[in-house]
C-alpha positions in Angstrom: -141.2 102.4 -117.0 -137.9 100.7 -118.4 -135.4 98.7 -116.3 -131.9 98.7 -116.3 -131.2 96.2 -119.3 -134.1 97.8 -121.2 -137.0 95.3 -120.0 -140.4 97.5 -121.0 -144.1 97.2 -120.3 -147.2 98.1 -121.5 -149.6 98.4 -118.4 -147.1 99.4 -115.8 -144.4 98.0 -113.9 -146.3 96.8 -111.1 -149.2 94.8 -112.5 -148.7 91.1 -113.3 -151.8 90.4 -113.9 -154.6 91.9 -116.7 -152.8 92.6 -120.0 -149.4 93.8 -119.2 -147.3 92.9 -122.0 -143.6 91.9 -121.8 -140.7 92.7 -124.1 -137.3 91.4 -122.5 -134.8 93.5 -124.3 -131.0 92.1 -124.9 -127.7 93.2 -123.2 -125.6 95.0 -125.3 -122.2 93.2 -125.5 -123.8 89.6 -123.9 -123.3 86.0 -125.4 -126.0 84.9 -127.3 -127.2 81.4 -125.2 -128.4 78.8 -127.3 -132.2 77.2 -127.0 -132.7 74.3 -125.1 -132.8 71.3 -127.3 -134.4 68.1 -126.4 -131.7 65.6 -124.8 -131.5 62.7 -127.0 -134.0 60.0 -126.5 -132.4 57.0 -124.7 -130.8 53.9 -125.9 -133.7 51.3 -125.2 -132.2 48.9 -122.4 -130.7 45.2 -122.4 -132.6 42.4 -121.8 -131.3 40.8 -118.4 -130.4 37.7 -118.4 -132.3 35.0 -116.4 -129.2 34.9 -113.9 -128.3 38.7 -114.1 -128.6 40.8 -110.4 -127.9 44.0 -112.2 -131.2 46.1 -111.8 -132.5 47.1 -115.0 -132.5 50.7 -115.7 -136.1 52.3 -115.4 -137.5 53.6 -119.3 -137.1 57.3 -120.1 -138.9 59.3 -117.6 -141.4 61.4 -119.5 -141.0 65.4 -118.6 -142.9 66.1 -115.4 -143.1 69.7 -115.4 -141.6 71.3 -118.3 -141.7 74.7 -115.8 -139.2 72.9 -113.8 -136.9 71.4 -116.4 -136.5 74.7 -118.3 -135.9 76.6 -115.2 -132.9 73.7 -114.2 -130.0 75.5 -116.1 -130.5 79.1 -114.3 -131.7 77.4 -110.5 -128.7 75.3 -110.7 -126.1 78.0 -111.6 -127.6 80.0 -108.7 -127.6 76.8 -106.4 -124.1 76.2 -107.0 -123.0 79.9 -106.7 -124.8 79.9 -103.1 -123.3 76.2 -101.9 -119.5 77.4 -103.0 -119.6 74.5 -105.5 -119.2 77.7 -108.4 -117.5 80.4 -108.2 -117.5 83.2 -110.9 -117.4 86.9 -110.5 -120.4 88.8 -109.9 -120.5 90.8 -113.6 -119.8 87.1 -115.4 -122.1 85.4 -113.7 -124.9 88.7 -114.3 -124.1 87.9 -118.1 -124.6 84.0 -117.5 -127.7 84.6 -115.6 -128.9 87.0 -118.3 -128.8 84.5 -121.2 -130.2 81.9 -119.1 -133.2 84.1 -118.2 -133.3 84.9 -122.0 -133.3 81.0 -123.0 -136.0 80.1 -120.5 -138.2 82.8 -121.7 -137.9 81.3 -125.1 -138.6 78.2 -123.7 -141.5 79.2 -122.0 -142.9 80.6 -124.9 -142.2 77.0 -126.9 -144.7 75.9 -124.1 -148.5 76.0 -124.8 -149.1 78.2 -121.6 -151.5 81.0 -121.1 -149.7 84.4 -120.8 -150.2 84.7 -116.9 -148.7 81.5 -116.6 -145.7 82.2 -118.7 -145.5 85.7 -116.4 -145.5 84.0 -112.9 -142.9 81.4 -114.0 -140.4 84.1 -115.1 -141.0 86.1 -112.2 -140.5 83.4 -109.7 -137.0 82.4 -111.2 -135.4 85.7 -112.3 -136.7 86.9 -108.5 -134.6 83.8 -107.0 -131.6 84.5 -109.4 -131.6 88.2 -108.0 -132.4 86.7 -104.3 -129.3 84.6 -104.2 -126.5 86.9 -106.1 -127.5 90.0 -104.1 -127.0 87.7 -100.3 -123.6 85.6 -101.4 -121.1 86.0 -98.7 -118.4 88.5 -99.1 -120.3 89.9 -102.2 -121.6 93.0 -100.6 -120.1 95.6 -102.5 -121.1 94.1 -105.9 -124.7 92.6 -104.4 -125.9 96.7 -104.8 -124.3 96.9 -108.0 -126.5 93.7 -109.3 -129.4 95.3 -107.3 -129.2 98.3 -109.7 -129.1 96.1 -113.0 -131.4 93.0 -111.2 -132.8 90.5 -113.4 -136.6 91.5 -112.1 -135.6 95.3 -112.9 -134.5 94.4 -116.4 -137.7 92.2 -117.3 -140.7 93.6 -115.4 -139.3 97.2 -114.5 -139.9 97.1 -110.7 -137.8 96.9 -107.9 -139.5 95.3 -105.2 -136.8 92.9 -104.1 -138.8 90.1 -105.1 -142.1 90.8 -102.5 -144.2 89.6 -105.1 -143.0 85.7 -105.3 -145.1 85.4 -101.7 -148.2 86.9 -102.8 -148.1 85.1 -105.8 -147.5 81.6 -104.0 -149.8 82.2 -101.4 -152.9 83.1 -104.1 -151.6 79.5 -105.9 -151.9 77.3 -102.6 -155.3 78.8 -102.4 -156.1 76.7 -105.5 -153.7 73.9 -106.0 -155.7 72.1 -108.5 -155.1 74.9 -111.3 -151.5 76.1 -110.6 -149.8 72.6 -109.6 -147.0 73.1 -112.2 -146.2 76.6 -110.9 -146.4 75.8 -107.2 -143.4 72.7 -107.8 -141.6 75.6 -110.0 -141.8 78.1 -107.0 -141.1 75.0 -104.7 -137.9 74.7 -106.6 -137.1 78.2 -106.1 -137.0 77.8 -102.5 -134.9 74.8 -102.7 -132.2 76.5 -104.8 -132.0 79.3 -101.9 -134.3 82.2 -102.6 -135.7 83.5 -98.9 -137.0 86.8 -99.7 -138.1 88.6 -96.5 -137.1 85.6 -94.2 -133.4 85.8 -94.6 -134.1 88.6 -91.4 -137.2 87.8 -89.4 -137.3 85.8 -86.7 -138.0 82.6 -86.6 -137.7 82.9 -90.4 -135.9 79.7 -91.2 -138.8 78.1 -89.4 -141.5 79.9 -91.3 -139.7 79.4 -94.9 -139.5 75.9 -93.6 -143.3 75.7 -93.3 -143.7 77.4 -96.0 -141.7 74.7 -98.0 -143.9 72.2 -96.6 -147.1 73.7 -97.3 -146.1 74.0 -101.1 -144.9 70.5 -101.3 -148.2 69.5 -99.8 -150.2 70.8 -102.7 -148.5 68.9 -104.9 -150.1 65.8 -106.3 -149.2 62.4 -104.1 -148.4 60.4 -106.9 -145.5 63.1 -107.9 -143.6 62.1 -104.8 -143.5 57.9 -105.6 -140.7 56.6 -107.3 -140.6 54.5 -110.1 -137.6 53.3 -109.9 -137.3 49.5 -108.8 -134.6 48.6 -106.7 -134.5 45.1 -107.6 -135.4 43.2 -110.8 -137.1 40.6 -109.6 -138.4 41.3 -106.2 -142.0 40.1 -106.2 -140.8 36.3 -106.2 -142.1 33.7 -107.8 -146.2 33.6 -107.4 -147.9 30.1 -106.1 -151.3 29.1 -106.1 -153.2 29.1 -102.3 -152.8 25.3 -101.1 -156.6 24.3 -100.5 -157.4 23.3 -97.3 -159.2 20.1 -96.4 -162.3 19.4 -94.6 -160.1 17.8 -91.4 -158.5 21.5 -90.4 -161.8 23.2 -89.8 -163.0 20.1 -88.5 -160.4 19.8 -85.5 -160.5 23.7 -84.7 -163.9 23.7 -84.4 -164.1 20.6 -82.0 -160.7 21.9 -80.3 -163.0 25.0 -79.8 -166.6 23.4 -78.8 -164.0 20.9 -76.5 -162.6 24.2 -75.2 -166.1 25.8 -74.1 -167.0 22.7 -72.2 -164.2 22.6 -70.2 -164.6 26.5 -69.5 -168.4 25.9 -68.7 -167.4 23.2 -66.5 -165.1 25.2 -64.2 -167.5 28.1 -63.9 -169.8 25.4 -62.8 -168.2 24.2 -60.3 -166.9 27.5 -58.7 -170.6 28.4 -58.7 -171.7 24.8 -56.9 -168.7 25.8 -54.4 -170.5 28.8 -53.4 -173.9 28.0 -53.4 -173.8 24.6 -52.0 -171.5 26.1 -49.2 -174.8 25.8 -47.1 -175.9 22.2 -47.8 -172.4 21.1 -46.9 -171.9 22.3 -43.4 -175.9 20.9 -42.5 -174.3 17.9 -43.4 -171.4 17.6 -41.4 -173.2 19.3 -38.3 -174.9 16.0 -38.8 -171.8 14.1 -37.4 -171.4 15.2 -33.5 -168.2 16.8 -32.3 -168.0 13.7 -29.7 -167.7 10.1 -30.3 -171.0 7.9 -30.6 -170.9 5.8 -27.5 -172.4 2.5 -27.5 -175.0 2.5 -24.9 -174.8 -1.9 -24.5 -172.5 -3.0 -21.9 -169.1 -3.8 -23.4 -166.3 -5.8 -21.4 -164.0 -3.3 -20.1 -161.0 -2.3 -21.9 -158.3 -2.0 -20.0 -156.2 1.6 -20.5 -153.6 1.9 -22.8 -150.5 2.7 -21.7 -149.9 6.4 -20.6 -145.9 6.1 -20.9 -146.5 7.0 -24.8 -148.5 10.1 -23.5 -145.7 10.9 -20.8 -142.5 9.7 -23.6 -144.3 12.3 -26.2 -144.8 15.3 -23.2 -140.8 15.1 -22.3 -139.6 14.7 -25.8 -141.9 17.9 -27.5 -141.5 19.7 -23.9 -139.7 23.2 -25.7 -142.4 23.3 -28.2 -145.0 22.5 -25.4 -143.6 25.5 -23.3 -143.2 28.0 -26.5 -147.4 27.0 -27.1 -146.7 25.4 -30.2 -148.3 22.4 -29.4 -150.6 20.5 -27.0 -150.1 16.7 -25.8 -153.7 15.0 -25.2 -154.0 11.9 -24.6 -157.3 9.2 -24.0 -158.1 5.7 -23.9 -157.0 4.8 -27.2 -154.6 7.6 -28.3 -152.3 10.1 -27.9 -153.3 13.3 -29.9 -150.7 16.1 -30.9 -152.5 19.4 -31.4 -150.8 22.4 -32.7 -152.2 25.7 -31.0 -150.7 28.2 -33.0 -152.3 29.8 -36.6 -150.2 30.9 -39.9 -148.6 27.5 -40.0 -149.5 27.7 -44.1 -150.2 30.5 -46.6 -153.6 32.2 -46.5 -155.8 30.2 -48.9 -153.0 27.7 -50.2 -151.5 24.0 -48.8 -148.3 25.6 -48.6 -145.9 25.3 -45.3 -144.5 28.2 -43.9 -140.5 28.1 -43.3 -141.2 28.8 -39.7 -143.7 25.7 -39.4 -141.4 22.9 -41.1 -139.3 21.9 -38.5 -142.1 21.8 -35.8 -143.8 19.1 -37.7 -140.2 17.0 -38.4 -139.4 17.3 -34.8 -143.2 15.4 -34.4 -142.1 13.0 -36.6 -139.2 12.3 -34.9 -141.2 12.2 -31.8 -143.7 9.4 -32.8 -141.1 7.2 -34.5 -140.1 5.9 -31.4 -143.4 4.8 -30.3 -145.3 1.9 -31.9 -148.9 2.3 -33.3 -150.7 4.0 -36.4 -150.4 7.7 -36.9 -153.5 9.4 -38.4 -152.6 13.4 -39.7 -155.7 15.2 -39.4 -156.3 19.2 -40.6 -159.2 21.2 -39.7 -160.2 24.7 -40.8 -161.9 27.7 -39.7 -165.8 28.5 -41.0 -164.3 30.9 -43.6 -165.5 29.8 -47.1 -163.0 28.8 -49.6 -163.9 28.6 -53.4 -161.2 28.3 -55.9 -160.5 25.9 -58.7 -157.9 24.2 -56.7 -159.6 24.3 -53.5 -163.1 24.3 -54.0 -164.1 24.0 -50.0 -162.6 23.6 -46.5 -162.8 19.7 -46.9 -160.2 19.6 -49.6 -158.0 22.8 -48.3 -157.6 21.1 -45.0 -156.7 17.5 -46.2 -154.5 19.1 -48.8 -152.5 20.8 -45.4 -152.6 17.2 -44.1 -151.3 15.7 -46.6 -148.4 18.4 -46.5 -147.5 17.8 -42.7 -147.5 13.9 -43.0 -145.2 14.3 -45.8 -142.9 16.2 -43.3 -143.3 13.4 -40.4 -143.3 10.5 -43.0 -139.4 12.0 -43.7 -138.9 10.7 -40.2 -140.5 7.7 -39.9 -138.6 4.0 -41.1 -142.2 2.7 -42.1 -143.6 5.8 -43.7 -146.6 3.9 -44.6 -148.0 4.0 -40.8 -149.4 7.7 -41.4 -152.5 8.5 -43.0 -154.2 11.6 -43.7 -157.8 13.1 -43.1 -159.4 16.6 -43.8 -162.7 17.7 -41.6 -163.1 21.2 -43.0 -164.7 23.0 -40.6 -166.8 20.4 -38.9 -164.6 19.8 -35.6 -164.3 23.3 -34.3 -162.7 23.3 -31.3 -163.4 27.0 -30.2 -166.2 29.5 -31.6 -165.0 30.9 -34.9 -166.6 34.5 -33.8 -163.0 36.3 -33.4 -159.8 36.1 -35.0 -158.3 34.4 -32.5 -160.7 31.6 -32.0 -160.1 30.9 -36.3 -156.6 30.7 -35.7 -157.1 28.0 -33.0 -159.6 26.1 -35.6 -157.4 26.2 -38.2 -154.7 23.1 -36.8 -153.3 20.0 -37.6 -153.5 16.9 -34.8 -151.1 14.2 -35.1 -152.7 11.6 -33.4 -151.1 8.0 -32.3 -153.5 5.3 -32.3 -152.6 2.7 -29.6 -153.6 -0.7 -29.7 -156.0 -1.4 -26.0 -156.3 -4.7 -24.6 -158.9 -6.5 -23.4 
C-alpha cells in the first residue's frame, strides 16, 4: 500500500514489527534538508582564578540519547507551532516537517540501531508531527488537508491517526531495561504536545498526565541529576576531626553515673514515704493527745490572766461569729483555732486568697498582747508522698511556716512566733468523713502566757 508522498512497504501497512521494510520516498518540488552535522566540540574552559566567583562552565556534555537529539529539530518546530512562538502556513510547514523527517531518518540510520528500533523512533515522532499540525487552533480546514498527505501516511502507509504510539509505549514500559532510549524519545513526544486519543476523553489531561509520569519513571535515576555545579567552590575548605581528650568522656560519664544517683535517690525516698507511712504514725500515737501531768505535788500556780482570752474574743468576734475561728483558752495560754478547711491548696503550702486576711487580722490580734506565739499546723490521716512533701509532718509545718509569715507582717518583734508541724498526730475529731478531715486539717495560733507562782 503507498501513502500519499509515496512512502512504500514490503509486509503491509500495518505491521511494525517482523520484516516490514521501509522506503521513505521524496516530495516532488521539496527543499533538500541537509544532514545533521556534529556541533563543534567546545572551547576547553579558563582556569578561574583563586579570587574569581564566576562558576565555571561544566565540560561538554556527552550525547545522552542520540534518539532524542536527532529528533530536537522536528519536536521543536512542532513545539513552537503549537505554543504560538512559530507561525508558518500549513503547506510550508508540511514541506519543513517533511525534510526534517527525511534528515532524522538519515540520522537514524547513522545510528548503530537494530531495525525495530529505527522503526519505533520514526513512528513516534512523525505521529507527533501529524498529532500537533492536524489540532493547531484555527487550522481546521487545512488540519484535513495534512490528514490526507500525513507524515505517518507518507512513511508507513496507514492512517491510524497515530493509535499505534500507545501500544507501542505501553509494550516498552513493560520492559524498561531494553527500550530506555525510546521510552525518553516517546517521553519527549508527549512534552512537545502529541495527545493522541486524550485530546477528547475525559479526564484525559489527567490520564496523559499519568501517563507522562509513568514513562519518566522508567527512566534511569541517574538521568534526572544534574551536573551542573552552581558554585565553584562550595565544598569549603576540609579540616582534620579535632581529637578529643581523655577529660570529655571522663566528665560525661561521671556527670551521667552522678546523675543516676541522684535519680535512685529520689525514687528512694518516695518509696520510704510510702512504705514507712505505717512506722511513722505508731510512733507519734506514742505521744498522747493530752499533756503528761506530773503526778508529785507542785506549788500551785496561780491563773494567768483571762483578760488576754477575753481582749482576743472581742477583737476576732466577726470571724468568731462567721465560724472561722475558735478562741480557747487554759492555764498557760490562749489558743486560736481555725474551724474551717480549704484554707491552702490540696496537697501544696500554698494560701488561698480567701484565707490571707484571716490570718493578718490574727496577727494584728496578738500584737497587742504580750507573750510568745507558737504557729502550729496539723493535718488529716490522708497520706502525702511527693518529693517536696514527703509526709504530713513536713506538709503541715510547711502551712505553718506560711501563716506565721502572714502574722509576723503584723507583729513589731516578728521573732516572738515560731512554727511547729504535728502531721496527723493531734486529731481533734475522727478523720472517718469529709467533714471531720476538714476540721483536722487547721492551724492554732497559740499565745503562751507567762504564770506566776
Amino acid at each position: 500500500m503507498v501513502g500519499e508522498g509515496g512512502g512504500a512497504m514490503s509486509d503491509g501497512p500495518n505491521e511494525m514489527g517482523g520484516r516490514t521494510m521501509l522506503r521513505p520516498a521524496g516530495v516532488p518540488g521539496s527543499a533538500p534538508v541537509p544532514p545533521l552535522r556534529p556541533a563543534p566540540a567546545a572551547t576547553r574552559p579558563r582556569t578561574l582564578a583563586d579570587d574569581d566567583d564566576v562558576p565555571q562552565p561544566p565540560p561538554p556534555a556527552a550525547v545522552r540519547n542520540a534518539l532524542v537529539t536527532a529528533a530536537t529539530p522536528l519536536l521543536a518546530l512542532m513545539a513552537g507551532m503549537r505554543a504560538g512562538r512559530v507561525r508558518l502556513p500549513l503547506p510550508e510547514l508540511h514541506r519543513i516537517a517533511i525534510g526534517l523527517g527525511d534528515a532524522f531518518d538519515a540520522a537514524l540510520t547513522a545510528l548503530p540501531l537494530d531495525a525495530e528500533t529505527r522503526r519505533r523512533a520514526r513512528y513516534g515522532v512523525l505521529a507527533t508531527a501529524d498529532d500537533i499540525a492536524q489540532n493547531l487552533p484555527g487550522r481546521a480546514g487545512e488540519g484535513a488537508e495534512w490528514a490526507r498527505r500525513s507524515l505517518i501516511v507518507r512513511a508507513f502507509g496507514e492512517n491510524i491517526g497515530g493509535d499505534r504510539f500507545w501500544l507501542l509505549l505501553d509494550e516498552m514500559l513493560h520492559r524498561p531495561a531494553d527500550s530506555a532510549a525510546l521510552i525518553e524519545l516517546y517521553h519527549a513526544c508527549l512534552a512537545a504536545g502529541f495527545e493522541g486519543r486524550y485530546r477528547v476523553a475525559p479526564d484525559g489531561r489527567r490520564q496523559l498526565h499519568d501517563l507522562m509520569t509513568r514513562a519518566y519513571a522508567a527512566l534511569p535515576h541517574v538521568r534526572a541529576l544534574s551536573q551542573t555545579e552552581l558554585s565553584p567552590r562550595w565544598r569549603g575548605t576540609p579540616t582534620p576531626m579535632r581529637r578529643i581528650g581523655a577529660w570529655p568522656p571522663l566528665l560525661l560519664g561521671s556527670a551521667g553515673a552522678l546523675l543516676l544517683l541522684v535519680l535512685a535517690v529520689l525514687l528512694l525516698r518516695l518509696i520510704l514515704a510510702q512504705t514507712g507511712q505505717p512506722a511513722l504514725d505508731a510512733l507519734t500515737a506514742i505521744n498522747p493527745d493530752q499533756p503528761l501531768r506530773l503526778s508529785r505535788g507542785a506549788a500551785p500556780v496561780a491563773p494567768a490572766d483571762n483578760a488576754a482570752g477575753d481582749r482576743l474574743r472581742r477583737f476576732l468576734a466577726p470571724e468568731i461569729a462567721a465560724r472561722l475561728v475558735t478562741v480557747e483558752q487554759d492555764a498557760t495560754s490562749v489558743r486560736v483555732r481555725t474551724t474551717v478547711g480549704g484554707l491552702f491548696a490540696s496537697g501544696s503550702d500554698a494560701l488561698e486568697a480567701r484565707a490571707r486576711p484571716l490570718f493578718e487580722r490574727i496577727g494584728t490580734a496578738i500584737e497587742a498582747e504580750p507573750g510568745r506565739v507558737r504557729v502550729e499546723g496539723h493535718a488529716d490521716s490522708d497520706a502525702v508522698a511527693t518529693l517536696t512533701f514527703p509526709d504530713n509532718v513536713v506538709l503541715s509545718k510547711a502551712r505553718a511556716e506560711a501563716a506565721g509569715a502572714l502574722i509576723r507582717s503584723r507583729l513589731s518583734a516578728p521573732d516572738r512566733v515560731t512554727v511547729e508541724g504535728f502531721g496527723a498526730s493531734r486529731p481533734i475529731t475522727t478523720n472517718d468523713s469529709p467533714a471531720g478531715k476538714a476540721l483536722n486539717r487547721r492551724v492554732e495560733v497559740v499565745l503562751v502566757q507567762e504564770a506566776t507562782r
